[in-house]
LOMARKE-136325 format. One record per residue (C-alpha): x, y, z. Coordinates in steps of 0.2 Angstrom, whole numbers, plus 2048, in hexadecimal, padded with zeros to 3 digits. Last residue first. Layout:
N
XYZ
...
//
This chain:
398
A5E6AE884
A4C6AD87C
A466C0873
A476BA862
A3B6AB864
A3D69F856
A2D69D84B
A1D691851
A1169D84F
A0E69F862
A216A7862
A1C6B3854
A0C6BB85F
A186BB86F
A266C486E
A1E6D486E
A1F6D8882
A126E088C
A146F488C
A1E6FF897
A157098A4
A1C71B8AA
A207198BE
A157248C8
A0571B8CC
A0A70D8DB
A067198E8
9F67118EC
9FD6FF8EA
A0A7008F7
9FD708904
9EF6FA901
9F26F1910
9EF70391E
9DC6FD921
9D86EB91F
9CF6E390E
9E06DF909
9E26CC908
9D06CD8FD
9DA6D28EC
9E66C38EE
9F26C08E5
9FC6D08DF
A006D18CC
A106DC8C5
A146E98B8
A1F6EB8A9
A306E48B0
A3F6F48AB
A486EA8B9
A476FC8C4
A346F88C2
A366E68CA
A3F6F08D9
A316FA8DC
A266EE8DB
A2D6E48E8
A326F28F2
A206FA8F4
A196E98F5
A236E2904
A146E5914
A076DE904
A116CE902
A0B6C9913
9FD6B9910
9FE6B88FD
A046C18F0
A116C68E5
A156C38D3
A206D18C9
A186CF8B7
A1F6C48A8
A206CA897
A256C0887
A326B8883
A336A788B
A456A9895
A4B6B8896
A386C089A
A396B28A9
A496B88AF
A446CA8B1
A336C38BB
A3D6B68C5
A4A6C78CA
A3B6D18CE
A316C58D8
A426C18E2
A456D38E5
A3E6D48F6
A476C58FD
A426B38FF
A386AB90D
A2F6A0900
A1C6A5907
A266B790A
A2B6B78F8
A1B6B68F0
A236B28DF
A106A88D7
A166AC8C6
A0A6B88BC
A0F6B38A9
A0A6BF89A
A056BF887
A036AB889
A0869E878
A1B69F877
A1D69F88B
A1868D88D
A28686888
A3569188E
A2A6908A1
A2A67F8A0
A1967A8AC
A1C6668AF
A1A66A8C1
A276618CA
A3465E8BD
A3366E8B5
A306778C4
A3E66F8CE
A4B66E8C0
A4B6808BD
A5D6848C2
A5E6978C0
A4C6988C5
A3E69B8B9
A3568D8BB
A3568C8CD
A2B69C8CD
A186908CD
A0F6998BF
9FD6A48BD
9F96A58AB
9F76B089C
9EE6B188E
9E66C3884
9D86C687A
9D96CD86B
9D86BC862
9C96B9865
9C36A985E
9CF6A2854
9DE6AA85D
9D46A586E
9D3693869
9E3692861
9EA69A874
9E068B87E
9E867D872
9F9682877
9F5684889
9F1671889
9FE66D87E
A0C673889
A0466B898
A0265A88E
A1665B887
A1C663899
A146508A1
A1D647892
A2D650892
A2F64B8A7
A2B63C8A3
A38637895
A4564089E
A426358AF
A446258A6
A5362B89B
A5D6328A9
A636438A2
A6F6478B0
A646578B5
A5264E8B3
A5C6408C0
A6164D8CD
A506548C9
A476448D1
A566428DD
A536538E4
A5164D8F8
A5663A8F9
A4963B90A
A4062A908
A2E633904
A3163E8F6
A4063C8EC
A4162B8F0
A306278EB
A346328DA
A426268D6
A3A6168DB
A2C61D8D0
A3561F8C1
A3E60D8C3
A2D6048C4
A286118B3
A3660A8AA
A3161889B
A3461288B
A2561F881
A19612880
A1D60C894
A1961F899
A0962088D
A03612898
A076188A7
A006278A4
9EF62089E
9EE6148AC
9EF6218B9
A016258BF
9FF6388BF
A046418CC
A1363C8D6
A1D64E8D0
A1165B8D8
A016658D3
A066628C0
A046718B6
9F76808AE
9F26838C1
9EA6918BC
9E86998AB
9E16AC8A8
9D76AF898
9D76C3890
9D16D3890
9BD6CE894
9B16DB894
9A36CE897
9986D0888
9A76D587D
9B06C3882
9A16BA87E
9A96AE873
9B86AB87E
9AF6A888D
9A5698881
9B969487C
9BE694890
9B0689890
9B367D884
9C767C888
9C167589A
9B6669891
9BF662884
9CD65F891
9C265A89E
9BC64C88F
9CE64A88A
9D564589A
9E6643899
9EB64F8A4
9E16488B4
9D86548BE
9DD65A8CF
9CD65A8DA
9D46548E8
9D16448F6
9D06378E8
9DF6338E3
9DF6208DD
9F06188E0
9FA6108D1
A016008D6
A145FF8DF
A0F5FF8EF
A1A5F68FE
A296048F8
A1E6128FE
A136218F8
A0B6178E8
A0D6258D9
9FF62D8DA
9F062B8CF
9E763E8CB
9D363E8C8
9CB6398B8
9C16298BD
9B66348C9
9AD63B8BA
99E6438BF
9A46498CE
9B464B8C7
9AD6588BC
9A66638CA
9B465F8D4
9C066A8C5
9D266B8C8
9E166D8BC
9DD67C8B2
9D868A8BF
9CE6968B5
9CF6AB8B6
9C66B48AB
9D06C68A7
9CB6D78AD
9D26E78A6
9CC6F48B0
9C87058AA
9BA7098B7
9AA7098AC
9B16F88A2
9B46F18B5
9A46F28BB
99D6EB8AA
9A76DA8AB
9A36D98BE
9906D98BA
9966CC8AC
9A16C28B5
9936C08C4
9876BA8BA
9786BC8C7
9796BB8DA
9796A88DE
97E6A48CC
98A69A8D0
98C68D8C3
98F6798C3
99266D8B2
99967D8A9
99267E894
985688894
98E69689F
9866A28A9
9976A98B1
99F6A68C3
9A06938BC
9A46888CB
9B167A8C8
9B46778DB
9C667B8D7
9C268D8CF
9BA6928BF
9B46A38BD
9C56AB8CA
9C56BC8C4
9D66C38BF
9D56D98C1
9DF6E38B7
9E16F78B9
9E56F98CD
9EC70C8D3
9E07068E3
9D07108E0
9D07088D0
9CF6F78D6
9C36FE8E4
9B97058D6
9B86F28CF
9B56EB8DE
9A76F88E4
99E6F68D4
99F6E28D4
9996DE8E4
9A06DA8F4
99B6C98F8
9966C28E7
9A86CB8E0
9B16C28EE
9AA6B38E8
9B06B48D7
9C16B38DD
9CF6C48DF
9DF6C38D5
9E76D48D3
9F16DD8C4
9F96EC8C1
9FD6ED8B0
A0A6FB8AC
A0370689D
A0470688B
9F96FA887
9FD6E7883
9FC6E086F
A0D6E886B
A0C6ED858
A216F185B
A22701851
A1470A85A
A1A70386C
A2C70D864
A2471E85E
A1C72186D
A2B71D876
A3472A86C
A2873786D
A27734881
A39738881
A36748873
A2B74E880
A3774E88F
A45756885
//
């Protein structure tokens, strides 16, 4: 009986052409920096060690840092060698899958250069209603087209050497908005007015929201279809969709083998999604069609939620873009709840799950949920996803 099981599901990830492996991806963030420190055989044995068989390497953080040799990033860290590529070769020997992890939105390396290109709030009180320079972070501003050409130049230079760094697959960061008052530059406003925007009455709206207590009333608006805030809200998912859109035609041109996938803020995938949406920009629906697998940022002790919040966000994810999602957990105590969390997120039938960060269990006794995490028979990542990025219907969108 037991065989002709396994025949069967042999014969079914045969049938489907899936692109994932048949196993449960188990992934981990960990940065560049860590690797430095540690070194990349002992990381990648310690992945191993640990029932672990993905590993998400920060190459590109928020100080705009390259972790690999690249012709193309404005700063490198080269302190101790191409770090990528030793880890690259680490993880090869240990059967680790490792994808390049890049944050999207950020980059003080670029702004150095380009200080014009950083976020404009929306003027914090009723006394200011011009556009105020940000200048205390190194968030990007969407509509620049020379970041934009240059963070897609890099991530299509990785792309390109793919074999000489054992690279699986591209992993997004901050693919979205850092928060609703961003961005009121020029440009924005500009293209706001274009598209019939009152952009005064928008940023009464989002001021109110924000700093004069009328908790919601930015989503409240989205909710009731309010022109104004409708038009926005499309325009900022419009550039974030595109964004990734334009990342998955460079890898399908390049190296189409490997896969996308990107960290997400869980709002999205919440019954009533207004927040993320709205907030972030980052439409889950949307963005699904062009990424092999989500990792949404669920650490449900940060959000004082319950063990089977990650699961029940992950399960609701797959429903709502088609394609797979893992359990996210992570952060500061996630690691006392793992055990449950995965479990639960296993009972879902969900196809594995991703723990941020790798360097939050370098103490004895926090790795005991992810050592005995190697019993459950893996399912493989979703299909959905090759005919959705072509632009057809999804089949698997309830």
């Amino acid at each position: 009986m037991k065989k002709m099981v396994w025949l069967l599901m042999a014969v079914a990830f045969c049938c489907t052409g899936c692109a994932g492996t048949l196993r449960e991806t188990r992934a981990m963030w960990l940065w560049g920096s860590v690797v430095r420190d540690k070194g990349a055989d002992f990381v990648a044995k310690d992945f191993r060690a640990h029932n672990l068989n993905c590993a998400v390497m920060l190459v590109k953080g928020m100080g705009g840092s390259a972790s690999w040799d690249s012709k193309i990033a404005l700063k490198k860290n080269l302190s101790k060698g191409d770090v990528l590529e030793q880890f690259g070769k680490a993880c090869k020997k240990n059967k680790i899958d490792l994808h390049a992890w890049f944050v999207v939105n950020s980059d003080e390396a670029w702004l150095e250069k380009h200080p014009e290109d950083h976020y404009y709030h929306c003027g914090k009180d009723s006394k200011d209603n011009g556009a105020v320079y940000v200048s205390d972070c190194e968030r990007v501003c969407t509509l620049s087209t020379g970041y934009r050409n240059y963070l897609l130049a890099m991530i299509r230079e990785l792309a390109e050497n793919a074999g000489k760094y054992n690279l699986k697959g591209i992993h997004l960061d901050y693919i979205r908005y850092p928060h609703a008052v961003y961005c009121f530059c020029p440009k924005h406003i500009a293209k706001g007015k274009a598209l019939g925007v009152d952009i005064e009455r928008l940023r009464e709206i989002l001021k109110d929201t924000f700093y004069r207590g009328k908790t919601n009333a930015y989503m409240k608006a989205w909710i009731a279809k309010d022109p104004d805030v409708i038009k926005w809200v499309t325009m900022r998912e419009d550039e974030i969709t595109e964004l990734t859109a334009d990342i998955r035609k460079i890898i399908d041109e390049v190296n189409p083998k490997l896969e996308l996938s990107a960290a997400f803020m869980p709002d999205g995938a919440e019954k009533e999604p207004s927040f993320g949406i709205c907030h972030y920009g980052q439409n889950w629906t949307r963005l699904g069609h062009y990424l092999d697998f989500i990792c949404p940022m669920t650490y449900h002790s940060t959000f004082k939620k319950p063990v089977t919040w990650p699961g029940d966000i992950a399960l609701r994810g797959e429903k709502i873009t088609g394609t797979t999602v893992l359990v996210g957990l992570g952060d500061s105590n996630d690691y006392e709840d793992a055990a449950k969390v995965i479990s639960y997120g296993r009972k879902l039938g969900m196809r594995g799950f991703c723990y941020f960060r790798y360097n939050l269990l370098d103490k004895p006794g926090k790795w005991a949920a992810f050592d005995a995490v190697d019993e459950k028979p893996a399912l493989p990542l979703n299909d959905c996803v090759a005919p959705c990025r072509k632009g057809k219907a999804c089949p698997k969108q309830k």
